[in-house]
ZABAVO-333769 format. One record per residue (C-alpha): residue in one letter; x, y, z. Coordinates in pm, whole numbers, padded with zeros to 5 digits, always signed. Example, Ala and Ser with C-alpha at 12.3 -4.5 7.8 and 13.67 -1.06 7.14 Angstrom:
! residues 2
A+01230-00450+00780
S+01367-00106+00714
***
This chain:
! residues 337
X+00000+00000+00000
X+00159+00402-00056
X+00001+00691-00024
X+00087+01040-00162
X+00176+01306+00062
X+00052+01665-00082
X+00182+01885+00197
X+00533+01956+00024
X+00564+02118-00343
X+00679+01734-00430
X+00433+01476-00392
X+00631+01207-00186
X+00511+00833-00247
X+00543+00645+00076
X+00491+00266+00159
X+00293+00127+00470
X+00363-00172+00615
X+00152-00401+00810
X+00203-00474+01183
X+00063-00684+01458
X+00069-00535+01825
X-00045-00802+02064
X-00317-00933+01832
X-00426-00592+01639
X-00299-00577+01283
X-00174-00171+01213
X-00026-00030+00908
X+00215+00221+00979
X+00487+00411+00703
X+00757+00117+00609
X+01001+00402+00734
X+00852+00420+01087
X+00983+00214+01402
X+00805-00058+01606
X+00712+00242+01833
X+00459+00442+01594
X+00300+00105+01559
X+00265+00047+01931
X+00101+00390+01942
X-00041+00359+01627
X-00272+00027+01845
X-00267+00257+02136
X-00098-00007+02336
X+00099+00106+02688
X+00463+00152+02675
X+00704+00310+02866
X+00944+00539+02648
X+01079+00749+02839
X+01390+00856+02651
X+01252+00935+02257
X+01200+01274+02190
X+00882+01409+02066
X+00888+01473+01712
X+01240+01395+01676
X+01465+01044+01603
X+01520+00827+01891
X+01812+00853+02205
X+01785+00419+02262
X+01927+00530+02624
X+01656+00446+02881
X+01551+00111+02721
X+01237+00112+02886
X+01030+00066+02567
X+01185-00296+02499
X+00913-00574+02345
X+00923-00911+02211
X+00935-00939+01815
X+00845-01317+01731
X+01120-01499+01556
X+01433-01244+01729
X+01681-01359+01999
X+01618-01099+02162
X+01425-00862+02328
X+01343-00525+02080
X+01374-00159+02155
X+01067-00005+02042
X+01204+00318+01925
X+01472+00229+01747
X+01382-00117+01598
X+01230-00045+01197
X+00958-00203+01112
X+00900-00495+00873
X+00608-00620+00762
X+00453-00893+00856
X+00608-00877+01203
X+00457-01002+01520
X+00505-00730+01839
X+00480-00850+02189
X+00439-00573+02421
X+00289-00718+02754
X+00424-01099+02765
X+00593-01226+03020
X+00947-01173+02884
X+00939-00810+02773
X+00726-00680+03096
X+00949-00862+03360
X+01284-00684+03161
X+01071-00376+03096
X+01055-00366+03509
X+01412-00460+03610
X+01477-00175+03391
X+01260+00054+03525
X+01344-00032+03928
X+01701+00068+03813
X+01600+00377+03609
X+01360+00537+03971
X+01634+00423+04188
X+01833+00695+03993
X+01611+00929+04224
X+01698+01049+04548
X+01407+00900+04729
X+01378+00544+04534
X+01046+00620+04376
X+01157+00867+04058
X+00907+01118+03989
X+00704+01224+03667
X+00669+00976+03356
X+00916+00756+03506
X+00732+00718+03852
X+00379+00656+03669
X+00567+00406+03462
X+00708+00216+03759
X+00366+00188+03918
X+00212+00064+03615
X+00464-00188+03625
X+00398-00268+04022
X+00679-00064+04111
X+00647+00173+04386
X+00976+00176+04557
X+01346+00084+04339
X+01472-00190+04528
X+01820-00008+04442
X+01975+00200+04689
X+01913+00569+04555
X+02245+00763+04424
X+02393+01067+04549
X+02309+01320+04326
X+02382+01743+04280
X+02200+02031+04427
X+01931+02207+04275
X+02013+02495+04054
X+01749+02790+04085
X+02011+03034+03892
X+01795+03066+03557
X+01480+03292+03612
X+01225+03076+03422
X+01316+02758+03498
X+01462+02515+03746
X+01669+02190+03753
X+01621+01936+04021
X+01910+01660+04003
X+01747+01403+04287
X+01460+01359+04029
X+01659+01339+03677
X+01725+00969+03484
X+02013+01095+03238
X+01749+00978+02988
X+01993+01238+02780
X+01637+01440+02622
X+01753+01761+02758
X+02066+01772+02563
X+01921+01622+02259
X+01703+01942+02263
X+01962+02216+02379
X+02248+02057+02137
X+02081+01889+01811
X+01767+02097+01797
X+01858+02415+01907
X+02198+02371+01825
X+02313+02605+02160
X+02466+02392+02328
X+02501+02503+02674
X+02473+02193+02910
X+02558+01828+02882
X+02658+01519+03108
X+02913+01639+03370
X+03116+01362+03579
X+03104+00988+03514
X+02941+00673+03683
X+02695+00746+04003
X+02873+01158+03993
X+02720+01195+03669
X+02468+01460+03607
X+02340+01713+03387
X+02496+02044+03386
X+02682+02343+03214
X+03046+02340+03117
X+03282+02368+03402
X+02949+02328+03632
X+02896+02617+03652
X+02565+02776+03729
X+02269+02753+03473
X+02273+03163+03430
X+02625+03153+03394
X+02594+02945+03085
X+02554+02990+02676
X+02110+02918+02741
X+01948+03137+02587
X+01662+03023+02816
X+01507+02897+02530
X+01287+02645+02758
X+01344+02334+02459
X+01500+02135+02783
X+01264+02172+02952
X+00991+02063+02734
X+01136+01722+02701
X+01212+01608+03074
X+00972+01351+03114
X+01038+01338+03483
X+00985+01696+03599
X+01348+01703+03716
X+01353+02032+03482
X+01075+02268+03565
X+00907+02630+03470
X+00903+02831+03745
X+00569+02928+03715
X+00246+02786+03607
X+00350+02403+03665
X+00353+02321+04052
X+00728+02202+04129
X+00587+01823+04276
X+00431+01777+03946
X+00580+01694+03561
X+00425+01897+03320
X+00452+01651+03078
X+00200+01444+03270
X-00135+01339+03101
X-00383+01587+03258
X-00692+01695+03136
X-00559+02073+03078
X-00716+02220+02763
X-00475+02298+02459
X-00506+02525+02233
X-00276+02615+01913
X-00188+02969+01875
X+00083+03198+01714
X+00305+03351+01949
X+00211+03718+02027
X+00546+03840+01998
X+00784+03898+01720
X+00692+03855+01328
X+00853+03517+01243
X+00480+03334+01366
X+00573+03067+01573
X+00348+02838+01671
X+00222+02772+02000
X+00082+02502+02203
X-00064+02691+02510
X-00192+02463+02807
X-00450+02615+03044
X-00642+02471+03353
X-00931+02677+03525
X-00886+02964+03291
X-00511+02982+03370
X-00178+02902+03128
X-00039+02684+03285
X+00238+02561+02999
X+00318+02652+02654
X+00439+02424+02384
X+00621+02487+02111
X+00387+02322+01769
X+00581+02134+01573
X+00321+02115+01297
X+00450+02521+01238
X+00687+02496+00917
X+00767+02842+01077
X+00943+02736+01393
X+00900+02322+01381
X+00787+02299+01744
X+01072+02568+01901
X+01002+02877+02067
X+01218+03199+02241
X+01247+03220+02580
X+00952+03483+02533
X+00752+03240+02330
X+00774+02984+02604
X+00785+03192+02938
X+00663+03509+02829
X+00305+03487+02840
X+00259+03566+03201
X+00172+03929+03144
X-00164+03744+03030
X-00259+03738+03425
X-00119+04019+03514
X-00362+04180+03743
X-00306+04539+03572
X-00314+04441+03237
X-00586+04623+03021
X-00853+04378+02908
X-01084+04659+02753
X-01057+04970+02509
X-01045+05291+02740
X-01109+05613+02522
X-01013+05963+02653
X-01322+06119+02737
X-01361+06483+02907
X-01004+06387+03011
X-01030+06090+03152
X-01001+05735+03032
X-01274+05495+03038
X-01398+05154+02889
X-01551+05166+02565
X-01628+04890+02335
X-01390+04746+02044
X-01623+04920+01756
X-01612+05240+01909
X-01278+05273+02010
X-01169+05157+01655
X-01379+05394+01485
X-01224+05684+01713
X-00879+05536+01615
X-00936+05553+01259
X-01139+05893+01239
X-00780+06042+01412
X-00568+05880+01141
X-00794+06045+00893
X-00790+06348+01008
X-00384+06336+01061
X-00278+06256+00730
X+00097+06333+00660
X+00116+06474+01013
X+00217+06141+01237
X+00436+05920+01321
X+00366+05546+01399
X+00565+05334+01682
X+00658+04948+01563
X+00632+04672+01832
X+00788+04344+01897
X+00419+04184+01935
X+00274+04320+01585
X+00298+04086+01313
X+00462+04160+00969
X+00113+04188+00815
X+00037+04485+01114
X+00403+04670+01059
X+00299+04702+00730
X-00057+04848+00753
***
């Protein structure tokens, strides 16, 4: 079977193969991995390493299944798939491994339980407690403004530098020390503001554990990257002219996280540090939320339609005679008008 992909100026011909993930037949692209066909059957697996939208790390391991006919046990994300193949995800094999891996990946927290994906992934696999003893790990760093990093609940699962030094191409941190002293970090250790970051948040959207954090919005004992019933909804950034898109997550009214969208061809699911953490002023308790028009010297509400009208009866009357003021939050489209 192909299809014909119209979204590019080249139609692209691609070939689906067909899968079976314990018992469902799938057809996924003959380019994909045995992981978009275990999501493709919406089966549970751990993956707590691949990058969204991006190639896989293979470092956490956690996504391993049985593949009828191989000697050995698969990794998900980095295993191509063929067709015709038979996937095992929950047999007996690949979900005792699956939690041998996993008691060793939460005893890489400081309390034995690991915290965010990799905690919910434990319990699903009857893990509550690593039966490992928990390894010493670095101080938190508060240094950067908009977000913090919390060693005692990070995996090395190795997303954060995926994001900072192959997708943003910054590279500002990266794995400091070796065997139980290793830990993420900036060059020299030195502290996070001290750094190259640009504050660009990409890290941050990747932890899977929570071990990176925004300051505000997400509460610090949770993981944003959590399944929670927050609405999303896709947005350009307000800011500069280049339109990148946004994912914006809100709960009760509030933002609570923003996204970059990697369906944008304008940004490819990045964002600025004002993309990402700059939507605050959105709550701000002075911030205007409704036309005020000078009247009899003194400002007060008025609706869009009037205060538009006023606007453009001014400019009118003011031909030749004004200047305008560009901002960083009008759009190319709005410069130009």
């Amino acid at each position: 079977m192909t299809t014909t992909s119209s979204s590019s100026p080249l139609a692209v011909i691609e070939a689906f193969v067909s899968v079976t993930i314990d018992g469902q037949e799938v057809r996924v692209p003959q380019s994909g991995m045995l992981l978009d066909a275990v999501k493709a059957a919406g089966a549970p697996l751990p993956n707590l390493c691949k990058p969204d939208d991006r190639g896989p790390l293979g470092a956490c391991r956690t996504c391993l299944v049985e593949v009828e006919g191989a000697p050995r046990l698969a990794a998900a994300c980095h295993t191509p798939v063929a067709d015709g193949a038979v996937v095992h995800t929950a047999s007996e094999r690949a979900t005792r491994v699956r939690r041998g891996i996993l008691d060793l990946t939460i005893g890489m927290s400081a309390d034995g339980r690991g915290a965010g994906q990799a905690a919910e992934q434990a319990r699903a696999h009857g893990l509550e407690v690593s039966s490992f003893a928990p390894r010493p790990r670095e101080p938190r760093d508060d240094s950067n403004v908009f977000f913090t990093l919390n060693m005692p609940d990070c995996i090395l699962c190795g997303r954060c530098i995926d994001a900072c030094q192959d997708t943003q191409h910054i590279g500002a941190i990266g794995i400091n020390g070796r065997g139980e002293t290793a830990h993420i970090g900036a060059a020299f250790d030195s502290l996070w503001e001290d750094s190259t970051c640009t504050s660009c948040g990409q890290c941050v959207s990747q932890c899977p554990t929570g071990a990176l954090l925004p300051t505000a919005g997400t509460p610090a004992t949770a993981s944003h990257r959590l399944e929670t019933e927050d609405e999303v909804v896709q947005t350009t950034c307000p800011y500069c002219g280049v339109g990148c898109g946004l994912q914006v997550h809100k709960s009760d009214g509030r933002i609570t996280w923003v996204d970059g969208e990697p369906g944008n061809r304008s940004s490819e699911g990045m964002t600025c540090v004002k993309g990402r953490f700059g939507l605050d002023f959105v709550h701000a308790q002075d911030r205007l939320t409704t036309p005020l028009v000078r009247r009899d010297g003194e400002l007060q509400p008025a609706s869009w339609d009037d205060a538009l009208e006023l606007v453009a009866q001014r400019f009118a009357g003011a031909v030749g005679s004004f200047a305008s003021i560009a901002s960083a939050k009008a759009t190319n489209e709005d410069g130009y008008v």
